[in-house]
Steps between C-alpha positions, in 0.01 A plus 500: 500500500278789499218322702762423796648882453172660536432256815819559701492819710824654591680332814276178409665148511504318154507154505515276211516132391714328167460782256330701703779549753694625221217746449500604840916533451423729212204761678784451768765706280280747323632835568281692735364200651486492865437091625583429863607088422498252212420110563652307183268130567626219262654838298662397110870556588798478222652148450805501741755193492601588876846359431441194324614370207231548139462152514419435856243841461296355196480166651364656813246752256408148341394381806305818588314469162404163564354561816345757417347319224382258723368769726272624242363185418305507866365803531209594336463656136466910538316511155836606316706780487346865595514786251853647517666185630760466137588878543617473884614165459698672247643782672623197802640366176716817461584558786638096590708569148665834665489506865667811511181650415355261836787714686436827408109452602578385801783729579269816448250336773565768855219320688586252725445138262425108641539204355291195546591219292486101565697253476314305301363761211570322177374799287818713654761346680592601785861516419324786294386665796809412689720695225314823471467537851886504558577718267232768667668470867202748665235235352360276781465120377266269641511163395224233541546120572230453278231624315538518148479781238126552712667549819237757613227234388665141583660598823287889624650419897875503386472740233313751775779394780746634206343825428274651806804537746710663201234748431427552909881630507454714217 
């Protein structure tokens, strides 16, 4: 967190990917802080039913784990976790367990904030996505016909076609 604090200049865009979109939703809130836009790529969201029943929702999270499984399986090892991966998979933990905490992040965010998420990210739903956008109305969400949880790696054309003309009308 301090390395991307010390990068960002006031009125900069922060962008982040997975965990580090929730990063860039956290510089986004600090007090004093002046960003111009946030771009939330494949961003952790809360678990969100989105009206269906607990059953139907942990079938459907089944199915997301198993695909994602699967997913892992072809691409290529990353030599294992990075220092600091347990503590910020940790705090995703936290905040998944009391999304109200999710809110309140993303409800001190004043800059202008996109989502890009794809239909087919098995790491984070997009039901996820889907949910935490509607509850932040002024949020702009872009969904992706495909794509994966590497949608600004597996698919760079429709991932750029989301976010260029967003940030040209800023």
């Amino acid at each position: 967190m301090a390395a991307a604090r010390a990068a960002l200049a006031d009125g900069g865009v922060v962008v982040g990917h997975s965990m580090g979109a929730v990063i860039a939703l956290r510089l986004a809130a600090e007090p004093g802080r002046a960003v111009r836009a946030v771009v939330l790529s494949g961003c952790f969201f809360p678990p969100a039913r989105n009206g269906r029943t607990v059953p139907a929702s942990v079938a459907d999270y089944a199915r997301h784990r198993i695909a994602f499984v699967a997913e892992a399986r072809q691409r290529p090892a990353t030599g294992g976790p990075r220092r600091g991966t347990a503590g910020a998979l940790g705090s995703l933990v936290r905040l998944a367990l009391r999304p109200a905490g999710f809110d309140a992040l993303a409800g001190a965010v004043r800059a202008p904030v996109l989502v890009v998420h794809a239909r087919d990210d098995h790491h984070v739903p997009v039901d996820f996505a889907l949910a935490a956008a509607a509850r932040r109305p002024a949020w702009t969400l872009r969904v992706l016909d495909r794509g994966g949880h590497h949608a600004h790696v597996d698919d760079p054309a429709a991932w750029l076609a989301a976010v260029v003309p967003w940030l040209r009308a800023l």
